[in-house]
C-alpha positions in Angstrom: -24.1 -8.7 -36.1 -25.1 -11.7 -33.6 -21.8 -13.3 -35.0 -19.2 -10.3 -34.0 -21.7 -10.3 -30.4 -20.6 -13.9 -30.1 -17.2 -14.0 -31.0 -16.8 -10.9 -28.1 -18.3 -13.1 -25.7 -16.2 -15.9 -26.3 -13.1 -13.4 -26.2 -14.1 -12.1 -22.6 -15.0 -15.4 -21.2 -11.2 -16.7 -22.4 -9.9 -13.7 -21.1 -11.7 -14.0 -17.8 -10.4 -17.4 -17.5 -6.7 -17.0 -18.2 -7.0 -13.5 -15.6 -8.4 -16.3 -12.9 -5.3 -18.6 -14.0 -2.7 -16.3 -13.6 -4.2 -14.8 -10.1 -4.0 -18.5 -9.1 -0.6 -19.2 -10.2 0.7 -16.0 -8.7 -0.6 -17.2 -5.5 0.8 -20.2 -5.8 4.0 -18.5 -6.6 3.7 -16.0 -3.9 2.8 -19.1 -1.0 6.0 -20.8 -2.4 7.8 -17.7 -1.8 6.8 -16.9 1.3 7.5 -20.7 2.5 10.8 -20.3 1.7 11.2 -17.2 3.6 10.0 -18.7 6.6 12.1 -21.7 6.0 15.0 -19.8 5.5 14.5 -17.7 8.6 13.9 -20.7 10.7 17.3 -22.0 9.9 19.0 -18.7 10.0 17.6 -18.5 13.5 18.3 -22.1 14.4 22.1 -21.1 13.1 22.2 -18.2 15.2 21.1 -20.1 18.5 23.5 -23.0 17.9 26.3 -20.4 17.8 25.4 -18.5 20.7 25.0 -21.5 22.7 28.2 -22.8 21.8 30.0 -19.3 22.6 28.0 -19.7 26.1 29.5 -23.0 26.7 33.3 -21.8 25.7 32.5 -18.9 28.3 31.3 -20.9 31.2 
């Protein structure tokens, strides 16, 4: 019996350990994501300003 009690607890703590892993790596993942969102809107903002003043300048 104490061997089937150990053998569980050595099965939780592996399984508590690769939960924690993969709640890291999906942050990780989900940081990453989110920087390229903001680095993509950055430049889709950057895009839009260059255009508008260049239609200003053709204007005035």
């Amino acid at each position: 019996m104490t061997l089937v009690s150990d053998i569980k607890l050595i099965r939780t703590d592996t399984t508590l350990d690769l939960s924690q892993k993969a709640e890291k790596v999906k942050k990780v993942v989900i940081d990453r994501l989110v920087a390229e969102i903001s680095f993509y809107i950055v430049v889709d903002n950057i895009t839009s300003l260059t255009k508008w003043k260049n239609n200003l300048a053709k204007i005035c």
